[in-house]
Backbone atoms as SQL, in Angstrom:
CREATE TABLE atoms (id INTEGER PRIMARY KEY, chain TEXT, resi INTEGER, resn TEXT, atom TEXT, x REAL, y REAL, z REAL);
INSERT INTO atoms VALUES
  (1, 'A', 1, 'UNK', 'N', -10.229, -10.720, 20.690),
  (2, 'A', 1, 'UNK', 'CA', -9.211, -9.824, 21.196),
  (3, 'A', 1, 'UNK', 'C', -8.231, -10.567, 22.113),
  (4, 'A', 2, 'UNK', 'N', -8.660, -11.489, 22.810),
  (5, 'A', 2, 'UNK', 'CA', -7.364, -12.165, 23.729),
  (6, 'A', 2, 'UNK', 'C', -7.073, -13.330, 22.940),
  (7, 'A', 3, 'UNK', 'N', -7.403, -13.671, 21.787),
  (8, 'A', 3, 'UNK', 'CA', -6.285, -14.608, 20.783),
  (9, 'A', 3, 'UNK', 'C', -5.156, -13.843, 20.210),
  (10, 'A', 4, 'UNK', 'N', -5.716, -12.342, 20.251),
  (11, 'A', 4, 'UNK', 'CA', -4.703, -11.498, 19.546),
  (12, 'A', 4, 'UNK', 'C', -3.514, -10.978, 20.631),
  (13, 'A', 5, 'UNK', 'N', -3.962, -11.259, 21.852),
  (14, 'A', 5, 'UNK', 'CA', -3.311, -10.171, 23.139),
  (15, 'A', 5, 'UNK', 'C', -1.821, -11.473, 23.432),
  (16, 'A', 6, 'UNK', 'N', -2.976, -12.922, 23.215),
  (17, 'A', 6, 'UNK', 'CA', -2.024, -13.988, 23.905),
  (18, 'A', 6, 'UNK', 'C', -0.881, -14.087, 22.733),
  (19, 'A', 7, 'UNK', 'N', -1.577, -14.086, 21.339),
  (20, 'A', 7, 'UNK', 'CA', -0.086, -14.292, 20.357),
  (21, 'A', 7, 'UNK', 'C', 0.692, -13.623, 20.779),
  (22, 'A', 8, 'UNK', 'N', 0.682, -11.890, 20.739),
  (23, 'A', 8, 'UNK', 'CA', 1.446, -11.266, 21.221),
  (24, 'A', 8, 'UNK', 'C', 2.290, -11.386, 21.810),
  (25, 'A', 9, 'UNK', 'N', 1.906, -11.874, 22.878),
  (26, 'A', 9, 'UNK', 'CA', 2.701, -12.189, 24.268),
  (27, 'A', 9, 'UNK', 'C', 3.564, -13.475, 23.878),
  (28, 'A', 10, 'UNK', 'N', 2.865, -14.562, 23.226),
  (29, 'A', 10, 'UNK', 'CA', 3.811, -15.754, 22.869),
  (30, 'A', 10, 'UNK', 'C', 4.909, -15.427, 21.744),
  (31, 'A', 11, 'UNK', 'N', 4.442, -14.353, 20.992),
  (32, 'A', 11, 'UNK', 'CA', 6.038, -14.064, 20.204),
  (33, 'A', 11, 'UNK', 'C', 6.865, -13.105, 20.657),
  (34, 'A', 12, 'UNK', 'N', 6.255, -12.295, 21.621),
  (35, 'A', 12, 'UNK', 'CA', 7.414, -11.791, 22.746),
  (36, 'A', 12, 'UNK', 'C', 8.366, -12.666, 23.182),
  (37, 'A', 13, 'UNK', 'N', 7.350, -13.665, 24.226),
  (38, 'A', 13, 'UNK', 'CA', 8.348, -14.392, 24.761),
  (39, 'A', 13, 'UNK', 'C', 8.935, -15.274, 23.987),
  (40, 'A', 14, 'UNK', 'N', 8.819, -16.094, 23.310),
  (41, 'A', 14, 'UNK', 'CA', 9.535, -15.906, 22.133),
  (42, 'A', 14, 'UNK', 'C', 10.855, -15.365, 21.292),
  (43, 'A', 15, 'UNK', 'N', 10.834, -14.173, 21.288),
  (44, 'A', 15, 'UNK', 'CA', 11.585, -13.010, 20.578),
  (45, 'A', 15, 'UNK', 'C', 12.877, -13.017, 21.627),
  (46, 'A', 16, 'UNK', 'N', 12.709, -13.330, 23.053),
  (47, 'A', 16, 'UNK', 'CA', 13.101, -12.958, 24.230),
  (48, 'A', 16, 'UNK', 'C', 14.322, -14.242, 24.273),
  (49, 'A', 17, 'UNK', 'N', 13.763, -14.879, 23.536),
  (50, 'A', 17, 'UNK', 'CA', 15.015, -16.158, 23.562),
  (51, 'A', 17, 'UNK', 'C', 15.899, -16.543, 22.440),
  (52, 'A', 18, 'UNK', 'N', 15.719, -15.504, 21.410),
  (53, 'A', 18, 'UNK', 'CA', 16.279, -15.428, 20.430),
  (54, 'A', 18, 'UNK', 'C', 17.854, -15.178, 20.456),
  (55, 'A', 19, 'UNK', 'N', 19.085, -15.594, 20.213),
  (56, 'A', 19, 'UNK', 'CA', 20.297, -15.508, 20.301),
  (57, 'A', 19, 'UNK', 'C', 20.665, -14.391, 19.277),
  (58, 'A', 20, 'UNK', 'N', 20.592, -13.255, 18.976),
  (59, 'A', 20, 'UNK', 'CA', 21.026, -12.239, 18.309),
  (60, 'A', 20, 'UNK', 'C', 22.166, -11.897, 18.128),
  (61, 'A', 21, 'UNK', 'N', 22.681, -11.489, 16.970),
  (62, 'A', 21, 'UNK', 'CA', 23.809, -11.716, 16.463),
  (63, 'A', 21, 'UNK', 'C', 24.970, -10.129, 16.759),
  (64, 'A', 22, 'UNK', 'N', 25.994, -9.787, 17.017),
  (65, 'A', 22, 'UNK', 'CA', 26.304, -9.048, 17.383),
  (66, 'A', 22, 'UNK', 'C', 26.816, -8.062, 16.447),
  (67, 'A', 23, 'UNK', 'N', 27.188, -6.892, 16.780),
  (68, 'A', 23, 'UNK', 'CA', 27.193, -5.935, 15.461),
  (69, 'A', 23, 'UNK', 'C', 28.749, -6.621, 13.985),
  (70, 'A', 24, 'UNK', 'N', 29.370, -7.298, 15.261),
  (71, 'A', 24, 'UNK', 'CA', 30.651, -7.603, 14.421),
  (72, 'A', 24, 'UNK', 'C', 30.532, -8.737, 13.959),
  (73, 'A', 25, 'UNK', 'N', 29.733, -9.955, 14.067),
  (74, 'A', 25, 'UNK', 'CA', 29.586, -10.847, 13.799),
  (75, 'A', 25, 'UNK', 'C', 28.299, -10.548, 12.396),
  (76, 'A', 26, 'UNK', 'N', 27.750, -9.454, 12.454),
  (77, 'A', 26, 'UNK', 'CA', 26.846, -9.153, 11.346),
  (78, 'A', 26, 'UNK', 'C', 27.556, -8.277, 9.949),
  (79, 'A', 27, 'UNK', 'N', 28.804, -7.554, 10.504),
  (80, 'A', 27, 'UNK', 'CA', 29.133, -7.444, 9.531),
  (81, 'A', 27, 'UNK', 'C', 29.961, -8.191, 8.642),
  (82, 'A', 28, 'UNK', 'N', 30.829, -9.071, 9.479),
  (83, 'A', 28, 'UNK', 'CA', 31.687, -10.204, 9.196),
  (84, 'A', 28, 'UNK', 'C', 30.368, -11.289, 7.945),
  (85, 'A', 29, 'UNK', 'N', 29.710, -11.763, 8.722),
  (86, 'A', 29, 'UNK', 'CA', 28.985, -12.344, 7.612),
  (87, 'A', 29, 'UNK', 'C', 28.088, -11.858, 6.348),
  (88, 'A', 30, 'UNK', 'N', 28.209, -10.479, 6.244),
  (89, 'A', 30, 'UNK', 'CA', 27.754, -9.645, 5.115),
  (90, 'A', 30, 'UNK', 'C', 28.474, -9.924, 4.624),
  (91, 'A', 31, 'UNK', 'N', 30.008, -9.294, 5.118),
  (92, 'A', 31, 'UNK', 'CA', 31.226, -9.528, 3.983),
  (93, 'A', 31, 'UNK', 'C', 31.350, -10.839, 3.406),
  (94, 'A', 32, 'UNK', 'N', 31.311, -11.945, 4.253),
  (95, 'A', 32, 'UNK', 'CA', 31.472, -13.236, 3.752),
  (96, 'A', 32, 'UNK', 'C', 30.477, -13.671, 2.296),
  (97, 'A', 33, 'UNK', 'N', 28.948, -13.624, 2.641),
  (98, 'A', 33, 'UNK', 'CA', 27.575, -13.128, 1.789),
  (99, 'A', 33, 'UNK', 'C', 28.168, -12.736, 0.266),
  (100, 'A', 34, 'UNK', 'N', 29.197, -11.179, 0.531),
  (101, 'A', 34, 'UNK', 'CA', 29.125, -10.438, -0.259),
  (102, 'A', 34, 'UNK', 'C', 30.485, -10.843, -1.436),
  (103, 'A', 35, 'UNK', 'N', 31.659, -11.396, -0.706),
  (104, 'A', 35, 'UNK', 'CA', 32.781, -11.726, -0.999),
  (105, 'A', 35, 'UNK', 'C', 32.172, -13.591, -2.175),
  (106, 'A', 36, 'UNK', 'N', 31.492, -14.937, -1.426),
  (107, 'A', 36, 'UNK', 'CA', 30.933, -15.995, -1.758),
  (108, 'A', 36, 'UNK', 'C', 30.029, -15.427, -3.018),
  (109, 'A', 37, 'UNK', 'N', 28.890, -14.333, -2.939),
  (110, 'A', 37, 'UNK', 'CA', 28.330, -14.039, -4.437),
  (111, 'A', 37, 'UNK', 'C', 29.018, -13.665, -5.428),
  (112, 'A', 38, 'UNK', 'N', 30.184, -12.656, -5.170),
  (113, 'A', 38, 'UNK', 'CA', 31.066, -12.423, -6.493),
  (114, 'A', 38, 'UNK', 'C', 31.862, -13.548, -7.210),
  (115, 'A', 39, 'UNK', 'N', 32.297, -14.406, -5.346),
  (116, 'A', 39, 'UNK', 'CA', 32.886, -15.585, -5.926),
  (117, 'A', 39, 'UNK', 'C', 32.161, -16.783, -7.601),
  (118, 'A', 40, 'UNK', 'N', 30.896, -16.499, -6.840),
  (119, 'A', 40, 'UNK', 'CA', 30.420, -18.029, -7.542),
  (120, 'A', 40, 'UNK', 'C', 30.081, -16.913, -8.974),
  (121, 'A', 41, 'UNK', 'N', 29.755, -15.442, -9.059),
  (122, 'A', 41, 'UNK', 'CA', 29.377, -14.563, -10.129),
  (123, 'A', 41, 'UNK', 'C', 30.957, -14.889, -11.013),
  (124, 'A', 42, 'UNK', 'N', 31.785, -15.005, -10.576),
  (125, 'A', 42, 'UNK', 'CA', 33.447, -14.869, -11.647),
  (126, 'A', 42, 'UNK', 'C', 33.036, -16.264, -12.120),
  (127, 'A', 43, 'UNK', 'N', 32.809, -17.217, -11.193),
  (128, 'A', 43, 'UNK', 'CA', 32.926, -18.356, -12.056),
  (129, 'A', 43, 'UNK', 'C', 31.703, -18.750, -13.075),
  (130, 'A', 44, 'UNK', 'N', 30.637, -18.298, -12.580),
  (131, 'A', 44, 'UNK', 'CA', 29.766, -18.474, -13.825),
  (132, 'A', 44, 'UNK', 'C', 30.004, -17.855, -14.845),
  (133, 'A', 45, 'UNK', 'N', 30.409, -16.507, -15.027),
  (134, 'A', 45, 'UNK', 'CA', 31.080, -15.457, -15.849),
  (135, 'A', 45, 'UNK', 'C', 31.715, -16.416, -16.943),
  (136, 'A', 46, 'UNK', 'N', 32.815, -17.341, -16.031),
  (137, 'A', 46, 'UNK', 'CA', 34.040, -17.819, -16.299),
  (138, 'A', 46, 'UNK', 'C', 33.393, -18.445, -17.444),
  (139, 'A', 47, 'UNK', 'N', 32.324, -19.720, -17.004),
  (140, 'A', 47, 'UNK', 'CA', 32.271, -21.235, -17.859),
  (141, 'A', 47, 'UNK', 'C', 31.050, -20.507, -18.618),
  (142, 'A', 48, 'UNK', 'N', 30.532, -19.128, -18.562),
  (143, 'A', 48, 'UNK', 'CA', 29.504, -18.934, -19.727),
  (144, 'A', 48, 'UNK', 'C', 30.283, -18.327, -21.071),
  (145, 'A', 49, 'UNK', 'N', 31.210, -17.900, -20.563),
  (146, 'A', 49, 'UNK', 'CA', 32.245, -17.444, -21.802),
  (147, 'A', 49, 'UNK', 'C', 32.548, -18.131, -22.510),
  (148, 'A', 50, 'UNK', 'N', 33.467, -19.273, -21.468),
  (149, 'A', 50, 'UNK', 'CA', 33.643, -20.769, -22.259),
  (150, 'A', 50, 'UNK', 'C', 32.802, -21.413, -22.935),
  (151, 'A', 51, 'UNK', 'N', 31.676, -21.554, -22.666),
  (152, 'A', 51, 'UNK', 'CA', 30.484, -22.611, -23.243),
  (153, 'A', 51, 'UNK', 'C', 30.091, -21.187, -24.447),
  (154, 'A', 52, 'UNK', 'N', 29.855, -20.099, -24.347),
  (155, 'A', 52, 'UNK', 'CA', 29.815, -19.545, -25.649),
  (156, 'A', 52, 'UNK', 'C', 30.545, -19.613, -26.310),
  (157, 'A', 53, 'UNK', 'N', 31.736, -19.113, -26.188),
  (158, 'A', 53, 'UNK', 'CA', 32.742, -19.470, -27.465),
  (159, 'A', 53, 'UNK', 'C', 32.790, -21.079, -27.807),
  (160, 'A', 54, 'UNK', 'N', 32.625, -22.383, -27.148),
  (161, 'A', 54, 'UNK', 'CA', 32.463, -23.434, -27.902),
  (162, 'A', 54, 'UNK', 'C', 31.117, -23.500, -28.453),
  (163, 'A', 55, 'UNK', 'N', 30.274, -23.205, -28.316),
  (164, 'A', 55, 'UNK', 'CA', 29.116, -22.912, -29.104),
  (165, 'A', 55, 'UNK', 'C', 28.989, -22.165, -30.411),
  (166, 'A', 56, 'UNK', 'N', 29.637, -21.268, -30.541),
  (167, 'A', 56, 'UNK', 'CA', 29.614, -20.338, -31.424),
  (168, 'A', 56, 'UNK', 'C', 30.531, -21.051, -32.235),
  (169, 'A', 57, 'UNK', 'N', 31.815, -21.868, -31.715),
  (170, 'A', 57, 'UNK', 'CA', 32.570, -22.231, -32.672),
  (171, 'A', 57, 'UNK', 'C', 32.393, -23.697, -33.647),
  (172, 'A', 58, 'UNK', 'N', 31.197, -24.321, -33.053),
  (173, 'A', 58, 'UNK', 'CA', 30.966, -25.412, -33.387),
  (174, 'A', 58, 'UNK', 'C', 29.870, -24.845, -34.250),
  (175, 'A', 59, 'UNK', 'N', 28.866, -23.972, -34.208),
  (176, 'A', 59, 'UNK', 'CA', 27.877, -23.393, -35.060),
  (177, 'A', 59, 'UNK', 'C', 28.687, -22.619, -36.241),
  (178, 'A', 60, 'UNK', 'N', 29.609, -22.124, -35.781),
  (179, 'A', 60, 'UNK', 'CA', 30.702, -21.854, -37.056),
  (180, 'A', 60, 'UNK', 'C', 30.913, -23.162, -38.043),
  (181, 'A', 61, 'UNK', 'N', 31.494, -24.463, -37.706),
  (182, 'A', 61, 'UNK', 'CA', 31.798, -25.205, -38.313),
  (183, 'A', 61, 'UNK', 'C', 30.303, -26.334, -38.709),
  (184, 'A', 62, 'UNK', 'N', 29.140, -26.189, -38.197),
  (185, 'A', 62, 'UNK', 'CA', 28.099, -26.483, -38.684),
  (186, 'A', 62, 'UNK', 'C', 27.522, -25.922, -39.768),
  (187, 'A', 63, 'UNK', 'N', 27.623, -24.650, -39.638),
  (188, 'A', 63, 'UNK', 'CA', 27.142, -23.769, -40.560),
  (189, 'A', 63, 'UNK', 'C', 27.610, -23.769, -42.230),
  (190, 'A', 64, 'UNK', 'N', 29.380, -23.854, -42.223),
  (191, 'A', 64, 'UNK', 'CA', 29.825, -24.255, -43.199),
  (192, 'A', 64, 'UNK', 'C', 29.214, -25.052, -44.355);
């Protein structure tokens, strides 16, 4: 029971020195989060389109 009482207390104090982030600075980096995933989602979008249609078009002319 006092291995369990002292963790406690050491991730309190702990917790207590933690630099926490402020409400505007948390939403700012959601948006950023949220804005960077669509980013890199368009471009994979982008070069899987591309790499299918050269795929498909070279299996076109294989196929022949």
């Amino acid at each position: 029971m006092k291995r369990l009482r002292r963790f406690i207390n050491e991730a309190w104090s702990e917790l207590k020195k933690v630099t926490w982030p402020t409400p505007a600075q948390t939403r700012n980096l959601t948006v950023l989060v949220f804005a960077v995933s669509l980013a890199v989602g368009a471009y994979v979008f982008v070069f899987d389109r591309i790499f299918q249609g050269a795929v498909g078009a070279l299996s076109t002319v294989l196929v022949r």
